[in-house]
Biopython code that builds the backbone (N, CA, C, O; Angstrom):
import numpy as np
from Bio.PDB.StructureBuilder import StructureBuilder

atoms = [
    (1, "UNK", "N", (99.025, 83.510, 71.323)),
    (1, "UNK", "CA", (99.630, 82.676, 72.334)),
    (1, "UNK", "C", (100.452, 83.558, 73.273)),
    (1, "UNK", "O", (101.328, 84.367, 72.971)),
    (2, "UNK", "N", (100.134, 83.335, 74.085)),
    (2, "UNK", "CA", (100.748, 84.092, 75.638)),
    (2, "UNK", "C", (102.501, 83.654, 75.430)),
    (2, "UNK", "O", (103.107, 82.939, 74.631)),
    (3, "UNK", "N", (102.757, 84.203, 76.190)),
    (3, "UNK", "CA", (104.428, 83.987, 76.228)),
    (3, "UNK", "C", (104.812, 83.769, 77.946)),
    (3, "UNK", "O", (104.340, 84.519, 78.800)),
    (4, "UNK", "N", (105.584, 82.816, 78.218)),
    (4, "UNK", "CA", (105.690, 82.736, 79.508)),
    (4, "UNK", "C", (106.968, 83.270, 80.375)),
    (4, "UNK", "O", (108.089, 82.864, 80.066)),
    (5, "UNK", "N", (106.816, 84.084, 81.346)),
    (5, "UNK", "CA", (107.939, 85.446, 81.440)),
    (5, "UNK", "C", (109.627, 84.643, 82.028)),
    (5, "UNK", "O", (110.595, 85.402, 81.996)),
    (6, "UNK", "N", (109.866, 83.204, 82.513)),
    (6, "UNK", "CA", (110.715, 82.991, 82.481)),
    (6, "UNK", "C", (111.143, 81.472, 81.911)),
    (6, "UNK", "O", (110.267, 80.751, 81.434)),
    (7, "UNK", "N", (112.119, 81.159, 81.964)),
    (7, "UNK", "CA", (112.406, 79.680, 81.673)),
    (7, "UNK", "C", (112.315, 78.750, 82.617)),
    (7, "UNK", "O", (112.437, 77.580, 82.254)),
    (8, "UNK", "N", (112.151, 78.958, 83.626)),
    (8, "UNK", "CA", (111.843, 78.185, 84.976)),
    (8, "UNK", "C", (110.127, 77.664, 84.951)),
    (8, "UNK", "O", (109.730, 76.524, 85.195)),
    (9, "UNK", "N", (109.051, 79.194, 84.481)),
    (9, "UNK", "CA", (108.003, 78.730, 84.500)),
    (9, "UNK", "C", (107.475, 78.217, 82.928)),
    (9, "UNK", "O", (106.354, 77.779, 82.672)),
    (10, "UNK", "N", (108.453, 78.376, 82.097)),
    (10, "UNK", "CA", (108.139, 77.392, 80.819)),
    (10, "UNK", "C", (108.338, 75.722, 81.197)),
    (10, "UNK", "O", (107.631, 74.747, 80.943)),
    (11, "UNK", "N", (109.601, 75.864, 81.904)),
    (11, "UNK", "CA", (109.717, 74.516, 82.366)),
    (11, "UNK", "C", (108.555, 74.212, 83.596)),
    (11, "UNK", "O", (108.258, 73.024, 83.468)),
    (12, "UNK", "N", (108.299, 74.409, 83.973)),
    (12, "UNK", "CA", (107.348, 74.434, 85.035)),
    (12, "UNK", "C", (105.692, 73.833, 84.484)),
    (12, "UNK", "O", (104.919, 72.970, 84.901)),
    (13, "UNK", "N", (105.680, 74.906, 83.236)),
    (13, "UNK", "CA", (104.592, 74.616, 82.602)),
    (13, "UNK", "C", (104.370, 73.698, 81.925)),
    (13, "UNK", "O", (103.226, 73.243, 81.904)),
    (14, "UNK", "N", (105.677, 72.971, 80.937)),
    (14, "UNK", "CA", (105.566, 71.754, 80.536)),
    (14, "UNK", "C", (105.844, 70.633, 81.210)),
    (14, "UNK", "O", (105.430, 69.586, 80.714)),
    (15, "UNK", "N", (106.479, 70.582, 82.279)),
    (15, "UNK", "CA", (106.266, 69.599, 83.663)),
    (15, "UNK", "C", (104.807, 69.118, 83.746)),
    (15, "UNK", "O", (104.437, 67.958, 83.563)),
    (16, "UNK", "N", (103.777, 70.517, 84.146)),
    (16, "UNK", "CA", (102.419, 70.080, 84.238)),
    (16, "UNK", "C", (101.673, 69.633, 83.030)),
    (16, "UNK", "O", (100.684, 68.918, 83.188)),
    (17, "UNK", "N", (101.994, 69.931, 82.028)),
    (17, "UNK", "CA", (101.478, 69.540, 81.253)),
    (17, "UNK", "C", (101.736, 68.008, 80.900)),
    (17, "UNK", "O", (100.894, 67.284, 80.368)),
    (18, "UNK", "N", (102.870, 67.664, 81.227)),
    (18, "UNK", "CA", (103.551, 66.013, 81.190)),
    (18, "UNK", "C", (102.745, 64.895, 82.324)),
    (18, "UNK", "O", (102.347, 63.730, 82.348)),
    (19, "UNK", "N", (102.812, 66.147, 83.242)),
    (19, "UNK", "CA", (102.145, 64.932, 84.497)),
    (19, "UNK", "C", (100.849, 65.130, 84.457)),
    (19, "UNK", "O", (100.329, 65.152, 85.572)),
    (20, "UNK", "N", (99.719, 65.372, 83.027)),
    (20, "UNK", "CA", (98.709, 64.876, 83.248)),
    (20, "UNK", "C", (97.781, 63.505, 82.477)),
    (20, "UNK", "O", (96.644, 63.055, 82.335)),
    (21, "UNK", "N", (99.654, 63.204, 82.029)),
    (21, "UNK", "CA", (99.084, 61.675, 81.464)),
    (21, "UNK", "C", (100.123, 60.980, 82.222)),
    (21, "UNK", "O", (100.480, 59.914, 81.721)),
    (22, "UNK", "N", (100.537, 61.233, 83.013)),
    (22, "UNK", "CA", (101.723, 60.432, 83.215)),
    (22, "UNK", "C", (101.872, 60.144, 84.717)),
    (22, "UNK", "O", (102.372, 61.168, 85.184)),
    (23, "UNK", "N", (101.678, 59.228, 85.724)),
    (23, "UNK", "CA", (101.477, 59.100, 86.633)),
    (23, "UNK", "C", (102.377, 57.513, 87.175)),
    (23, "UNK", "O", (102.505, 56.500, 86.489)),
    (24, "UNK", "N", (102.759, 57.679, 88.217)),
    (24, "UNK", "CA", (103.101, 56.437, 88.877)),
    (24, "UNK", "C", (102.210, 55.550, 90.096)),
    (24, "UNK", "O", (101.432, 55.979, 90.949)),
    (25, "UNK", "N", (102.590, 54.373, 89.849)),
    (25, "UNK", "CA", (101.549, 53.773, 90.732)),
    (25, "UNK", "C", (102.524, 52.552, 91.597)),
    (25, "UNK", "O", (103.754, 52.505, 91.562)),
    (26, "UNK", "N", (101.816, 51.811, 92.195)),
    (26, "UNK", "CA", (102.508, 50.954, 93.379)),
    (26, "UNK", "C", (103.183, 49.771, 92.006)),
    (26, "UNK", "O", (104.379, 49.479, 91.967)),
    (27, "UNK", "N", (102.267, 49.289, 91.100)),
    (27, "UNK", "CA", (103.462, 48.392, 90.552)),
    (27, "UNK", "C", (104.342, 48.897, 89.526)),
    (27, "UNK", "O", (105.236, 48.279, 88.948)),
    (28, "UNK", "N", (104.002, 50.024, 89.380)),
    (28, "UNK", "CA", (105.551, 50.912, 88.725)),
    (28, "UNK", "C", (105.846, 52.599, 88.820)),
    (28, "UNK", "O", (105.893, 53.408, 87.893)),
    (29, "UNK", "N", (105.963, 52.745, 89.779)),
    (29, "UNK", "CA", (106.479, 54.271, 90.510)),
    (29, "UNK", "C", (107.116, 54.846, 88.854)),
    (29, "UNK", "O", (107.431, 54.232, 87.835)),
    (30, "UNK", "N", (107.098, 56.476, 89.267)),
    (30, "UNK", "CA", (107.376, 57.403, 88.563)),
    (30, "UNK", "C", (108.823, 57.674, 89.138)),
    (30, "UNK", "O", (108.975, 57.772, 90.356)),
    (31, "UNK", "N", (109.877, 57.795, 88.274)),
    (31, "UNK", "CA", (111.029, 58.005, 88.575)),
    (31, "UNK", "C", (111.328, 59.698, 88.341)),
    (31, "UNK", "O", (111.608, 60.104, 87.213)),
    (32, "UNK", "N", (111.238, 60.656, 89.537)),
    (32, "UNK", "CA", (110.971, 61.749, 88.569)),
    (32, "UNK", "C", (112.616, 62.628, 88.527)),
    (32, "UNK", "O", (113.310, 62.489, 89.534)),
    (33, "UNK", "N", (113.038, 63.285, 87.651)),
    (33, "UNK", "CA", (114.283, 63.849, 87.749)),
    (33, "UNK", "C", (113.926, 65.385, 87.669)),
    (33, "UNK", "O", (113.152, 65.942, 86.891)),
    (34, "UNK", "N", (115.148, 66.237, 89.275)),
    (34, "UNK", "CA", (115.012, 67.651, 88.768)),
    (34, "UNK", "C", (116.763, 67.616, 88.750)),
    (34, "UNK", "O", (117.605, 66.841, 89.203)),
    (35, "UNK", "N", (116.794, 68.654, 88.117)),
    (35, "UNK", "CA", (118.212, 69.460, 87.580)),
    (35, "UNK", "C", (118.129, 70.683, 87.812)),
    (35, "UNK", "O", (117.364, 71.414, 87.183)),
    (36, "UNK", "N", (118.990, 71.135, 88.854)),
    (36, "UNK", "CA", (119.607, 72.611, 89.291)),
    (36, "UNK", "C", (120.922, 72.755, 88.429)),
    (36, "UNK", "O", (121.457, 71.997, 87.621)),
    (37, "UNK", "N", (121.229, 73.965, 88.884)),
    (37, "UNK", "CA", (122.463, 74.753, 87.916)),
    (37, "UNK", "C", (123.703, 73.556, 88.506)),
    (37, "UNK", "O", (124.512, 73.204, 87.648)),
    (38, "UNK", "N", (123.859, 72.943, 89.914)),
    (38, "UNK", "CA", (124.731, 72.470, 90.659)),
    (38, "UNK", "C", (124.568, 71.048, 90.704)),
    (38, "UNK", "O", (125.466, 70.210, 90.611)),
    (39, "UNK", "N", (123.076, 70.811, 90.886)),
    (39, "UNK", "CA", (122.931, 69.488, 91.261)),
    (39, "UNK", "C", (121.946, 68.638, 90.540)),
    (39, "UNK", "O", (121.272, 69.019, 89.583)),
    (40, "UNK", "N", (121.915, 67.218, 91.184)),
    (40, "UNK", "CA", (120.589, 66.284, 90.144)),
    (40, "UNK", "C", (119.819, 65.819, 91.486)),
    (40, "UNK", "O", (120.439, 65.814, 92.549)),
    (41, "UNK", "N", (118.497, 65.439, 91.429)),
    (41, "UNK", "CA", (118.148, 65.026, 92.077)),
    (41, "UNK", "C", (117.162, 63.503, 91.213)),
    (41, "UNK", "O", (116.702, 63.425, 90.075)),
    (42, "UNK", "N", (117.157, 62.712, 92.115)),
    (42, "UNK", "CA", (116.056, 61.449, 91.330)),
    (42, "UNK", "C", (115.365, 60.889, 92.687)),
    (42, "UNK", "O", (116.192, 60.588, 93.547)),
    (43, "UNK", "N", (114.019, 60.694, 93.039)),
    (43, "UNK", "CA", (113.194, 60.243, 93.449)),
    (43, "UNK", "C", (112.204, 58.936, 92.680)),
    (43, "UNK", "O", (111.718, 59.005, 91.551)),
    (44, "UNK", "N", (112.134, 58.274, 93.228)),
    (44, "UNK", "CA", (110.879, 56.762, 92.771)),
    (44, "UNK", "C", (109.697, 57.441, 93.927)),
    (44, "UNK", "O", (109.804, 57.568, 95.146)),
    (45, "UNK", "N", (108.575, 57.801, 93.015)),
    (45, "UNK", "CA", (107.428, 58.004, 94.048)),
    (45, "UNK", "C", (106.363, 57.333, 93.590)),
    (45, "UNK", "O", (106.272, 57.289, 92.364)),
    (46, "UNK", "N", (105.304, 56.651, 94.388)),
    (46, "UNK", "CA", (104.218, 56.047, 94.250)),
    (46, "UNK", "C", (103.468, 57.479, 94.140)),
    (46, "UNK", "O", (103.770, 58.301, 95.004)),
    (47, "UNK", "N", (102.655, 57.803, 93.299)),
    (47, "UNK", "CA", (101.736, 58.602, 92.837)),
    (47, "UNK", "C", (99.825, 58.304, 93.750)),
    (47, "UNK", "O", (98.966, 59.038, 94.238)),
    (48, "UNK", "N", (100.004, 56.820, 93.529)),
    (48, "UNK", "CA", (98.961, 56.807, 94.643)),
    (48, "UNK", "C", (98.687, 56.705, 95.737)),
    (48, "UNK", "O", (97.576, 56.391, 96.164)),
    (49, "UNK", "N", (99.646, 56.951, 96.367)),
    (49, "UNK", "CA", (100.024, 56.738, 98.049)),
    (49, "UNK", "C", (100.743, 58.331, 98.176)),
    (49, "UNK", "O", (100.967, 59.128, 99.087)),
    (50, "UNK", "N", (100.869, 58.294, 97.273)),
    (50, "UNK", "CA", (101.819, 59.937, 97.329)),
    (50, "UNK", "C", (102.980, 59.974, 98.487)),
    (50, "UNK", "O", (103.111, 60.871, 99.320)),
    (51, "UNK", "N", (104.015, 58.481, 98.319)),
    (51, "UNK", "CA", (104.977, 58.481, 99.070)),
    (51, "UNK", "C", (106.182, 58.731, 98.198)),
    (51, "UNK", "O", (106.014, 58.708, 96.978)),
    (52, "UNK", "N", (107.166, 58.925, 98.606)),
    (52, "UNK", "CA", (108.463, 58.655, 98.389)),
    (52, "UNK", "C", (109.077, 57.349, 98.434)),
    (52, "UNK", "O", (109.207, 56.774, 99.514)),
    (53, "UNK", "N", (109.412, 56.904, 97.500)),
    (53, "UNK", "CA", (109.517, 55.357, 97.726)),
    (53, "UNK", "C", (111.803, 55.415, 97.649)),
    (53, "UNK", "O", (112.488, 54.972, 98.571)),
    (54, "UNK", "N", (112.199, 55.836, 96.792)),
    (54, "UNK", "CA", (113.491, 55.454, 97.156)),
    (54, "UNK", "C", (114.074, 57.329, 97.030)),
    (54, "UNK", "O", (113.403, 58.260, 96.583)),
    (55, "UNK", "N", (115.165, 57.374, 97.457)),
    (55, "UNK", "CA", (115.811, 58.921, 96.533)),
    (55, "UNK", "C", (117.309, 58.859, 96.485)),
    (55, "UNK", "O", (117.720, 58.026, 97.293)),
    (56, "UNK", "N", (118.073, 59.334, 95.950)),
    (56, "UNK", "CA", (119.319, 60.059, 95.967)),
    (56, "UNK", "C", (119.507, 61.340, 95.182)),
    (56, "UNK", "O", (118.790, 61.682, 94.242)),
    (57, "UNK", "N", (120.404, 61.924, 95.595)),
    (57, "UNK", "CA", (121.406, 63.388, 94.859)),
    (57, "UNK", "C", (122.573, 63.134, 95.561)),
    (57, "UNK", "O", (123.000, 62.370, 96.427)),
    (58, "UNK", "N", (123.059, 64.398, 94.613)),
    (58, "UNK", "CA", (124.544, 64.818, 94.506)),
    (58, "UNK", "C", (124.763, 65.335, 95.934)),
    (58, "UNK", "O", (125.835, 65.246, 96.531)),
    (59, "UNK", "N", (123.430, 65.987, 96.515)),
    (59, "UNK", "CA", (123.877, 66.508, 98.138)),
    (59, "UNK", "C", (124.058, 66.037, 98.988)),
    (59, "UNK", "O", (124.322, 66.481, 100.106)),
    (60, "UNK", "N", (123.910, 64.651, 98.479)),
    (60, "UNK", "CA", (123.938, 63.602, 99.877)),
    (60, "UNK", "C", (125.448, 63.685, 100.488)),
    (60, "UNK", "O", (126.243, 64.246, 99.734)),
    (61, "UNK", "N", (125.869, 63.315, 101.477)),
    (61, "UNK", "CA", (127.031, 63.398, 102.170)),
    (61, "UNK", "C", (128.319, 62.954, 101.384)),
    (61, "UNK", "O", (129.155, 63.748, 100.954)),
    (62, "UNK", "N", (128.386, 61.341, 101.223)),
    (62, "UNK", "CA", (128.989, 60.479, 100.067)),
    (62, "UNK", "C", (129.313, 61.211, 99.045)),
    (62, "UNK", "O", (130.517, 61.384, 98.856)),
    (63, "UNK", "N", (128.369, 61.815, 98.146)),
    (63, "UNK", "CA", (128.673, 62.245, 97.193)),
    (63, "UNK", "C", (129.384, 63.755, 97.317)),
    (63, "UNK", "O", (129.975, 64.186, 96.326)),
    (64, "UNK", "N", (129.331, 64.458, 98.387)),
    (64, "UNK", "CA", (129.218, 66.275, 98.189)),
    (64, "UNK", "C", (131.066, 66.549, 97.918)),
    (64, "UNK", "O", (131.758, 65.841, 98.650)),
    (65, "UNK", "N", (131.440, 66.999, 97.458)),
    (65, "UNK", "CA", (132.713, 67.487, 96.933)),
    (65, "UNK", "C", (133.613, 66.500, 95.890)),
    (65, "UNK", "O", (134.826, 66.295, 95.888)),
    (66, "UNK", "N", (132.661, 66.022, 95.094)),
    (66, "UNK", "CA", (133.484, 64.941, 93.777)),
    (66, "UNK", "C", (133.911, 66.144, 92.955)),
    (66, "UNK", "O", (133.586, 67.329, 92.869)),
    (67, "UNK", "N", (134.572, 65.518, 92.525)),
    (67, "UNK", "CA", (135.370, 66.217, 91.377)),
    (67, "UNK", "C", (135.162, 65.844, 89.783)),
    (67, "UNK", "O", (135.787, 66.253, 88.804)),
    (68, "UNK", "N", (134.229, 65.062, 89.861)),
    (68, "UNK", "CA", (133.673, 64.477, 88.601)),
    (68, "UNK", "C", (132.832, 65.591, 87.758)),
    (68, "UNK", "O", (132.267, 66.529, 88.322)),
    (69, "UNK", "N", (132.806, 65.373, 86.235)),
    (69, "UNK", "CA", (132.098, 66.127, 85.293)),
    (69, "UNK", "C", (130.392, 66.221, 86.175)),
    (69, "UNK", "O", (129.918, 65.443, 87.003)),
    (70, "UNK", "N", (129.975, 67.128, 85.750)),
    (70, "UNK", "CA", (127.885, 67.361, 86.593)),
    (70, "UNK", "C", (126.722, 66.094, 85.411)),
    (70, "UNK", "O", (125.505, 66.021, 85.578)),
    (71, "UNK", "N", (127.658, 65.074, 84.080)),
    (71, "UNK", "CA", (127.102, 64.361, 83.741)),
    (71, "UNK", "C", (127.571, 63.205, 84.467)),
    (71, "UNK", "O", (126.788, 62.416, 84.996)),
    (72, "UNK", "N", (129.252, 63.039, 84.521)),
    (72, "UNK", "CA", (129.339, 61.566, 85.761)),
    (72, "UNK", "C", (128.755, 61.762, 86.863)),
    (72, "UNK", "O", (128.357, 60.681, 87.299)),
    (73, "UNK", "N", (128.462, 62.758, 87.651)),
    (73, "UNK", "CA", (127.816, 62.847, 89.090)),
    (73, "UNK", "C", (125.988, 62.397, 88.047)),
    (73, "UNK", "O", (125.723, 61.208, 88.223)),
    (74, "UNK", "N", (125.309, 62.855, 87.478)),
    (74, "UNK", "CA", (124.176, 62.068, 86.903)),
    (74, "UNK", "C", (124.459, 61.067, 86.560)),
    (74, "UNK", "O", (123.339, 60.627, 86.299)),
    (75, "UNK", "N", (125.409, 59.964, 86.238)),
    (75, "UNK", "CA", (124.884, 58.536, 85.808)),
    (75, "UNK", "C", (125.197, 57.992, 87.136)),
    (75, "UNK", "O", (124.601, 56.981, 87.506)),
    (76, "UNK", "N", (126.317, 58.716, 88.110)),
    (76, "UNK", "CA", (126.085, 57.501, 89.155)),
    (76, "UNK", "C", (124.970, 58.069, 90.011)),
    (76, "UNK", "O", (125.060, 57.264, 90.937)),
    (77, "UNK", "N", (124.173, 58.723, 90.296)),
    (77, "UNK", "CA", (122.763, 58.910, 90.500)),
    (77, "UNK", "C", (122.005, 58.457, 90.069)),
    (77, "UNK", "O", (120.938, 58.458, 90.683)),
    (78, "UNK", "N", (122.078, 57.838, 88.847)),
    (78, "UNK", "CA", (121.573, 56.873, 87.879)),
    (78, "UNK", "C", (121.284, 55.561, 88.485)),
    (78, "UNK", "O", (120.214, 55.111, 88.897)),
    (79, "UNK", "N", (122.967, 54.820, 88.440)),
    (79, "UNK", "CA", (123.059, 53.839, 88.890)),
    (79, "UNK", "C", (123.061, 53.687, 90.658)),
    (79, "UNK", "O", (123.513, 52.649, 91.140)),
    (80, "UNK", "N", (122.592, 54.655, 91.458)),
    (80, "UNK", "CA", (122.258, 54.863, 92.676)),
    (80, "UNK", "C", (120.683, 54.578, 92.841)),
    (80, "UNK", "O", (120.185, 53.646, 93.473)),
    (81, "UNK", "N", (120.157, 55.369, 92.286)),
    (81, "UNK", "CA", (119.000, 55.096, 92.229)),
    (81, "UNK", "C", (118.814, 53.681, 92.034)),
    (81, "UNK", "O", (118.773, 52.883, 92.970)),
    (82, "UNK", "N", (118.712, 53.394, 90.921)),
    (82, "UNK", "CA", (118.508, 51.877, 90.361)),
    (82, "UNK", "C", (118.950, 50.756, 91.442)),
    (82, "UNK", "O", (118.402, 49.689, 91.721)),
    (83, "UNK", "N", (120.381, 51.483, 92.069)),
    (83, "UNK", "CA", (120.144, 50.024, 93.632)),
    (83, "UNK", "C", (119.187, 50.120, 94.601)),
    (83, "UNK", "O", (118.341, 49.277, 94.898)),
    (84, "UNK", "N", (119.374, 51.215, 95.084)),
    (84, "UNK", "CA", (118.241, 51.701, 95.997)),
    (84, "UNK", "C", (116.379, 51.162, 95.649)),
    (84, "UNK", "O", (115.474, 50.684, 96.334)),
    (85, "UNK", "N", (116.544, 51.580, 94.225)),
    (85, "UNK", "CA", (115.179, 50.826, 93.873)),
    (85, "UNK", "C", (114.749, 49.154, 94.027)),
    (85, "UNK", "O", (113.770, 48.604, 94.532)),
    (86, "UNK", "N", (116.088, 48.587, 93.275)),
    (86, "UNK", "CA", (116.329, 46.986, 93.081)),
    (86, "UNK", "C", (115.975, 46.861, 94.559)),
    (86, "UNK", "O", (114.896, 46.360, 94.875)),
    (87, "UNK", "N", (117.108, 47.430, 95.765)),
    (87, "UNK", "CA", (116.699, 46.862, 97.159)),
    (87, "UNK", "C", (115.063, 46.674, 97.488)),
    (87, "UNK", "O", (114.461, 45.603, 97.561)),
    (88, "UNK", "N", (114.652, 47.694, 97.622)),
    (88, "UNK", "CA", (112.753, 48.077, 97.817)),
    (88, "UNK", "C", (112.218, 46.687, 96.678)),
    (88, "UNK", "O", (111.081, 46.274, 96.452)),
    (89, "UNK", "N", (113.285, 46.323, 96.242)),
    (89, "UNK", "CA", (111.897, 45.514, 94.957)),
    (89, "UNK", "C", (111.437, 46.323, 94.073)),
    (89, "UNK", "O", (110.223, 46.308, 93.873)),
    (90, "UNK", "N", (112.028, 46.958, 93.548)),
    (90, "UNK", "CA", (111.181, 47.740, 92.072)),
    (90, "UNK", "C", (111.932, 47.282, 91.137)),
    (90, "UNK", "O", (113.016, 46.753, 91.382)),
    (91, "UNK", "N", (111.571, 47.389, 90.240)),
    (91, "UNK", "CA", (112.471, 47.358, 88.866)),
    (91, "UNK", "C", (111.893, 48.084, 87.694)),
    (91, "UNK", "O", (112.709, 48.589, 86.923)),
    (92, "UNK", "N", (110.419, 48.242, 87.391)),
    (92, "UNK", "CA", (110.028, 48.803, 86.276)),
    (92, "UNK", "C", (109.619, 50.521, 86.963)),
    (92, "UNK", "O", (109.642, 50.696, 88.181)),
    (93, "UNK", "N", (109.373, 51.321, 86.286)),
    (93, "UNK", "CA", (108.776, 52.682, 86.377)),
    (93, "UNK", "C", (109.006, 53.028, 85.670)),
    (93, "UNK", "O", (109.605, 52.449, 84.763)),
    (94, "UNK", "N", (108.562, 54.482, 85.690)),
    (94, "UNK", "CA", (107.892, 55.308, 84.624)),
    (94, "UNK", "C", (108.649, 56.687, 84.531)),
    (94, "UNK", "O", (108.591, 57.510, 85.444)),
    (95, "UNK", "N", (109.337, 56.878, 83.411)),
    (95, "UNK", "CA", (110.519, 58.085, 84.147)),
    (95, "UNK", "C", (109.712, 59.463, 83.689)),
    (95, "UNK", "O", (108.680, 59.604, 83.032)),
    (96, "UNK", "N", (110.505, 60.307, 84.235)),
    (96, "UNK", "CA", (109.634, 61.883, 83.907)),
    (96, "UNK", "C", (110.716, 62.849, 84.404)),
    (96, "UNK", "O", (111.191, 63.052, 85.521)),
    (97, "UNK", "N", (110.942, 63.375, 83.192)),
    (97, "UNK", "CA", (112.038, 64.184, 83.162)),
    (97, "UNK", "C", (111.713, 65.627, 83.532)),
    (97, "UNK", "O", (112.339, 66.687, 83.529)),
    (98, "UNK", "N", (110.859, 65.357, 83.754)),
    (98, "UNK", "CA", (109.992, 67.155, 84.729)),
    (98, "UNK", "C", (109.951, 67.908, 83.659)),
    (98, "UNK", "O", (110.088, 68.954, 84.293)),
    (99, "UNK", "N", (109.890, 68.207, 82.746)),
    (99, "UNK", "CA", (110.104, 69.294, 81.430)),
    (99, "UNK", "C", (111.191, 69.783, 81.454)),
    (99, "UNK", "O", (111.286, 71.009, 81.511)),
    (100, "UNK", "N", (112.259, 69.018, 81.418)),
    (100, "UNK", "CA", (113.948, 69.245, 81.108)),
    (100, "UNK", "C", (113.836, 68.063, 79.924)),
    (100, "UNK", "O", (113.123, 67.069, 79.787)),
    (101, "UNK", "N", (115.308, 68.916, 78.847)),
    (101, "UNK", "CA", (115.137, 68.242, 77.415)),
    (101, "UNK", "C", (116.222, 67.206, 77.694)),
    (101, "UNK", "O", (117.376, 67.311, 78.111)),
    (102, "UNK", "N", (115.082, 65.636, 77.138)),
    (102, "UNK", "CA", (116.089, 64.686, 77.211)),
    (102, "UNK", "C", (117.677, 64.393, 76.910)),
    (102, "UNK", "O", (118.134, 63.602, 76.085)),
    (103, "UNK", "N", (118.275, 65.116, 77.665)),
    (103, "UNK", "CA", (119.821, 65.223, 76.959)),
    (103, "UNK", "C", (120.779, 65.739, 77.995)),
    (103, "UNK", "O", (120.216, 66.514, 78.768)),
    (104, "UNK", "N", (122.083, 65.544, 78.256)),
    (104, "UNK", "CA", (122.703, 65.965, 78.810)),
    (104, "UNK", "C", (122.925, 65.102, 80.282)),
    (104, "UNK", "O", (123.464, 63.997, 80.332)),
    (105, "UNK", "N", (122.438, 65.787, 81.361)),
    (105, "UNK", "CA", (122.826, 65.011, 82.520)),
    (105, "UNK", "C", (121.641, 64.060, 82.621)),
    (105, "UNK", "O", (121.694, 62.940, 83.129)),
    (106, "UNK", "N", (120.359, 64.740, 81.976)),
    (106, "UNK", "CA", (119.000, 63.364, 82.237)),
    (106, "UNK", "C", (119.040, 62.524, 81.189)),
    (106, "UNK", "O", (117.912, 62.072, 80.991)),
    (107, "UNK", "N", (119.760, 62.152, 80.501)),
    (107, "UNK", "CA", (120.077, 61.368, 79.294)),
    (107, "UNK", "C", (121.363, 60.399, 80.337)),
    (107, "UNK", "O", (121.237, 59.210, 80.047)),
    (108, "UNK", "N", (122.222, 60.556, 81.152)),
    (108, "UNK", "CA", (122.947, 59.900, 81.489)),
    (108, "UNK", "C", (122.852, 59.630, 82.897)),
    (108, "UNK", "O", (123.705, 58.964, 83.485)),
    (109, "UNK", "N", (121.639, 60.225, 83.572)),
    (109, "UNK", "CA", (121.157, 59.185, 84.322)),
    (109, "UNK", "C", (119.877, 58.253, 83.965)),
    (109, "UNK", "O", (119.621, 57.099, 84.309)),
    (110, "UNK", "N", (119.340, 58.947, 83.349)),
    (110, "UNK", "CA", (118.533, 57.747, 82.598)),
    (110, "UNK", "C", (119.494, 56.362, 81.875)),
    (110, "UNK", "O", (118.988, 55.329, 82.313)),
    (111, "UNK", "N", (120.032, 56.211, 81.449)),
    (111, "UNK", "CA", (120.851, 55.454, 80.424)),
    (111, "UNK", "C", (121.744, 54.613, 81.777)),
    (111, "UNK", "O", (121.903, 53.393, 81.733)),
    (112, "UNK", "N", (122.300, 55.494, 82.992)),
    (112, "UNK", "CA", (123.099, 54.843, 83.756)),
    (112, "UNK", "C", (121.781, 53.985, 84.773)),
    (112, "UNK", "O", (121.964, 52.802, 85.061)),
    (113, "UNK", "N", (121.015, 54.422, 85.057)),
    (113, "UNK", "CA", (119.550, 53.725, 85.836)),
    (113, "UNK", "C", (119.231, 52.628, 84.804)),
    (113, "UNK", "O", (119.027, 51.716, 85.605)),
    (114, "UNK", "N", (119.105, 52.256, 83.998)),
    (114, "UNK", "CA", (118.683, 51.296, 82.477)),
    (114, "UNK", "C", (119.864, 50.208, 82.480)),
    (114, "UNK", "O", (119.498, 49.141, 81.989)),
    (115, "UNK", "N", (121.172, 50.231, 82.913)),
    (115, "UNK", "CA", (122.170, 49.839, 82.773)),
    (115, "UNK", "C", (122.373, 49.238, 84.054)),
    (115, "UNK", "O", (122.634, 48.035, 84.022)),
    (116, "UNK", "N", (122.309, 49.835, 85.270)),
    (116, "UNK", "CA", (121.960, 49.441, 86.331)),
    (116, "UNK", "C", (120.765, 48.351, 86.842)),
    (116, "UNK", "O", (120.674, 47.805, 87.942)),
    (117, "UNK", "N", (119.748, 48.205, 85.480)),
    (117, "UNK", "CA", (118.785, 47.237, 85.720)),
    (117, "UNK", "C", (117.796, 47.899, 86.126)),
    (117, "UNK", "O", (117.217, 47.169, 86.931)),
    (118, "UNK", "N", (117.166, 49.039, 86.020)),
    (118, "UNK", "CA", (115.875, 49.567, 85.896)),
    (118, "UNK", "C", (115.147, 49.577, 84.438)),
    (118, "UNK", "O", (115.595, 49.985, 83.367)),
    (119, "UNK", "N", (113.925, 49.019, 84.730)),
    (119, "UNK", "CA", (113.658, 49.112, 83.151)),
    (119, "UNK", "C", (112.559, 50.231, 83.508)),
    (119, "UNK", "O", (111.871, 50.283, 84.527)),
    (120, "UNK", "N", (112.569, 51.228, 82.269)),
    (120, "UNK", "CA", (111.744, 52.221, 82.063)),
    (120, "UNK", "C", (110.243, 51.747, 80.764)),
    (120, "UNK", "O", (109.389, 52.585, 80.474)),
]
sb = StructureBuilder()
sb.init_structure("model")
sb.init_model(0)
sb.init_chain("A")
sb.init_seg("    ")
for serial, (resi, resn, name, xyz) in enumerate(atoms, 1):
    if name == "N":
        sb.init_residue(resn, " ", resi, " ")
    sb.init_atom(name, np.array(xyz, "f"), 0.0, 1.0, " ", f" {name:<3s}", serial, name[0])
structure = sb.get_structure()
């Protein structure tokens, strides 16, 4: 077994390997989450239209200089998302944690999006 030369393209690699059963569609978009050293990002994308259907992060204007822990800035991205979605009319999708381990800041925006009334 090959070894893969960083942790970016391990993660990278099990990303692809996730999104080839795992897809979003018009009656339940893929909620997908990335995580930088700084920030979160969450997108709702239709997979078969290959649009962008809702988004928020931490870079957005509103949010940029909180002083909150990098897991409270993920649940209210959480519960950001989840309005933003509710508005559009969504409520169900399909989450995908990009090959980041369920825990930490994607554990508490997942959990804060669920709480907010997204069902996964």
């Amino acid at each position: 077994m090959t070894q893969v030369a960083t942790r970016g393209a391990a993660r990278r690699k099990r990303h692809d390997r996730i999104r080839l059963t795992l897809a979003g569609s018009a009656g339940r978009p893929r909620l997908a989450v990335f995580r930088s050293l700084n920030h979160i990002y969450a997108q709702v994308i239709d997979d078969a239209s290959g649009r962008t259907l809702v988004a928020a992060s931490t870079v957005e204007k509103e949010l940029r200089g909180s002083k909150a822990t990098k897991s409270e800035e993920a649940a209210s991205i959480g519960k950001l998302i989840a309005e933003r979605a509710k508005a559009a009319g969504i409520d169900r999708v399909v989450f995908d944690r990009a090959g980041f381990r369920y825990h930490g800041r994607i554990k508490s925006l997942a959990d804060a999006a669920r709480e907010a009334g997204l069902e996964f």
